[in-house]
C-alpha positions in Angstrom: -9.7 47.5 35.9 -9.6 50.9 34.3 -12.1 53.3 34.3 -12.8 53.2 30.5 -13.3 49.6 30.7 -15.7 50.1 33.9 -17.4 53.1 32.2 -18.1 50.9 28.9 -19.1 48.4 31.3 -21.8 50.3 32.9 -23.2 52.2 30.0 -26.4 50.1 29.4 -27.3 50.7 33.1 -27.3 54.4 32.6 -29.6 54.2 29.5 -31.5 51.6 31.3 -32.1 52.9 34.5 -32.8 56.5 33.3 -35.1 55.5 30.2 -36.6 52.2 31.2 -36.8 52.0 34.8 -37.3 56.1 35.6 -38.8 57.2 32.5 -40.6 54.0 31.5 -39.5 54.4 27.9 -38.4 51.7 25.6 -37.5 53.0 23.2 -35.2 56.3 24.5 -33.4 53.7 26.8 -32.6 51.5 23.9 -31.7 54.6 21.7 -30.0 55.9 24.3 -27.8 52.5 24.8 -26.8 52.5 21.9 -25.6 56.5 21.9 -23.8 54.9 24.1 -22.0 52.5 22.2 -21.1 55.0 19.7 -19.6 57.3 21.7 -17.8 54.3 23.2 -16.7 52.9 20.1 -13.1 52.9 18.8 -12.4 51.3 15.7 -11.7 47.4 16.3 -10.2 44.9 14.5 -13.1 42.4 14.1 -12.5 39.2 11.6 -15.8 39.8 9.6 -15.0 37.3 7.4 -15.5 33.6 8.9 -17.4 30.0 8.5 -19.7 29.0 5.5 -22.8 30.3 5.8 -24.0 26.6 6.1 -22.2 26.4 9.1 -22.5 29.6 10.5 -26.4 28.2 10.3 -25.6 25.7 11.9 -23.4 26.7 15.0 -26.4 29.9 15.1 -29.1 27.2 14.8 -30.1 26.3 18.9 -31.0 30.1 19.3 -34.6 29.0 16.9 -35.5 27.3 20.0 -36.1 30.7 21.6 -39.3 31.6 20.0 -41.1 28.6 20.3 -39.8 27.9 23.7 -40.8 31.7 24.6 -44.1 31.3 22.8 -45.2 28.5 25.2 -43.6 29.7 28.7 -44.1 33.5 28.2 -47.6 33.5 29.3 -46.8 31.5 32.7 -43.7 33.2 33.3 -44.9 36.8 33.5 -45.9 38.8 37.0 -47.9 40.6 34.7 -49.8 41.1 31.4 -47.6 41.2 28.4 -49.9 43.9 26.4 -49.8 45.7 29.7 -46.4 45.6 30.1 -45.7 46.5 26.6 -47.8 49.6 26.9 -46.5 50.8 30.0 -43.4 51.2 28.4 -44.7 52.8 25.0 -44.1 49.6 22.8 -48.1 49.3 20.8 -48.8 50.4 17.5 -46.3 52.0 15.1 -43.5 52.3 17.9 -43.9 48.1 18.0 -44.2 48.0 14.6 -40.8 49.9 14.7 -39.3 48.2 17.2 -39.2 44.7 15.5 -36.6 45.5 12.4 -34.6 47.7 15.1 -34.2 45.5 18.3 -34.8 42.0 15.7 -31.6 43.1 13.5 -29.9 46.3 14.0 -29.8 45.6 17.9 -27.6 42.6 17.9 -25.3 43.4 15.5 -24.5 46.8 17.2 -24.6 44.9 20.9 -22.2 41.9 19.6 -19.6 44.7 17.8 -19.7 46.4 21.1 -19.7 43.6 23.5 -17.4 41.2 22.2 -13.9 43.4 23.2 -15.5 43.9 26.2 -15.5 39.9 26.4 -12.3 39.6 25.6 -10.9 42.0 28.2 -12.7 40.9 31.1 -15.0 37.7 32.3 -16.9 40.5 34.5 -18.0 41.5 30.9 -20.3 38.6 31.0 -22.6 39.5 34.3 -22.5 42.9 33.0 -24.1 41.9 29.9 -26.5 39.6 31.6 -27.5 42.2 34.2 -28.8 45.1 32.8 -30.9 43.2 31.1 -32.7 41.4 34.2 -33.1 45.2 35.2 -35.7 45.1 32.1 -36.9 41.9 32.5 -37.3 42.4 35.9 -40.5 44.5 35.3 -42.0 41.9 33.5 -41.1 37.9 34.9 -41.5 36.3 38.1 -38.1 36.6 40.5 -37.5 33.4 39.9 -37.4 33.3 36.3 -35.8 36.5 35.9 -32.6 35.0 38.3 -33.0 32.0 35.4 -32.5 34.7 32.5 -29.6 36.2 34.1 -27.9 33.2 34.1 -28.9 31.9 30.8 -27.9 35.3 29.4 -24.8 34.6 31.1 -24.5 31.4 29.2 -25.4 33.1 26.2 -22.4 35.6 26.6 -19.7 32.9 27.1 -21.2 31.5 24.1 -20.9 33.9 22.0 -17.3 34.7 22.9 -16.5 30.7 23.0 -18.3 30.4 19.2 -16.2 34.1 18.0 -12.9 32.6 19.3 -13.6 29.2 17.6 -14.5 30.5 14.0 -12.3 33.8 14.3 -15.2 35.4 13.2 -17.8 37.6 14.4 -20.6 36.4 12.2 -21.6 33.6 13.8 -22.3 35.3 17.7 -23.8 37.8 15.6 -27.0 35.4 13.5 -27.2 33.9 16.4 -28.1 37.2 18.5 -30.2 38.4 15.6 -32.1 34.7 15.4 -32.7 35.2 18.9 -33.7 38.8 19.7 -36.0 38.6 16.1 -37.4 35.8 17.9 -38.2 37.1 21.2 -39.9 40.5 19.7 -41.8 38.4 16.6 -43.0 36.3 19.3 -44.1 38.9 21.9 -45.8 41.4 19.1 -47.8 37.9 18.0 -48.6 37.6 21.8 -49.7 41.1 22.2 -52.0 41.0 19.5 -53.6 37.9 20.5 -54.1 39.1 23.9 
């Protein structure tokens, strides 16, 4: 493996355990993630065109079971409180606010551009995705659950790279990131302000 590879590999753990897991900021390690990816970025030929939307929906569709799913288990799942959690890592009020367009949209399509070479060079790319971040989630679930997330964000990863190689397109990974990362922050802001 070469070291740019590795490097590009590693870059979310830098911005995650400086910003999140040092600093206990949310939002400077996510910023600072996606510096990353900028700096790391070279142009790429990615196929945007691809499927009808209809089924692009469809292929992106299982990912709606992550908010409901999330909504239900969330609250037994957690080592601590959400609110609590949220807050220790400045993500209340406007910076929440904030954070649900940015991490619910921009997020994915940024992580999916930069992830999917990455894919497509190397199967390590897939753990590597997955791991950084259980180093988040890790402050918030139960061990247990946060060894299931790894594993399922594994699954996601081989997904997405299995669904972009069968449409030739990366639209499809993509609606399906941004259908489940909305999800995951719609549902814990509504959680948060119930609790």
């Amino acid at each position: 493996m070469n070291t740019s590879l590795l490097l590009k590999l590693l870059a979310p753990y830098l911005a995650v355990g400086l910003f999140w897991c040092v600093l206990s900021n949310g939002w400077l390690a996510i910023l600072a993630y996606h510096a990353q990816i900028l700096l790391w970025s070279r142009r790429h030929p990615t196929k945007w065109h691809g499927p009808t939307q209809r089924r692009m929906l469809l292929l992106a569709a299982p990912t709606l079971v992550a908010a409901p799913l999330l909504y239900f288990l969330l609250p037994h799942i957690t080592a601590m409180e959400l609110s609590e959690w949220m807050r220790a890592y400045g993500l209340t009020g406007m910076a929440l606010v904030i954070m649900i367009p940015y991490f619910g949209l921009l997020h994915p399509i940024i992580e999916q551009v930069y992830w999917s070479p990455l894919r497509d060079q190397t199967p390590l790319a897939h753990p590597c995705f997955a791991g950084y971040h259980v180093l988040v989630l890790s402050t918030l679930l139960t061990p247990l659950w946060t060894v299931l997330c790894f594993v399922l964000l594994i699954a996601a990863s081989v997904l997405w790279q299995y669904l972009q190689k069968q449409t030739r397109s990366l639209w499809v990974p993509i609606v399906s990131h941004v259908l489940a990362d909305l999800s995951i922050i719609l549902v814990a802001a509504w959680l948060c302000l119930q609790g």
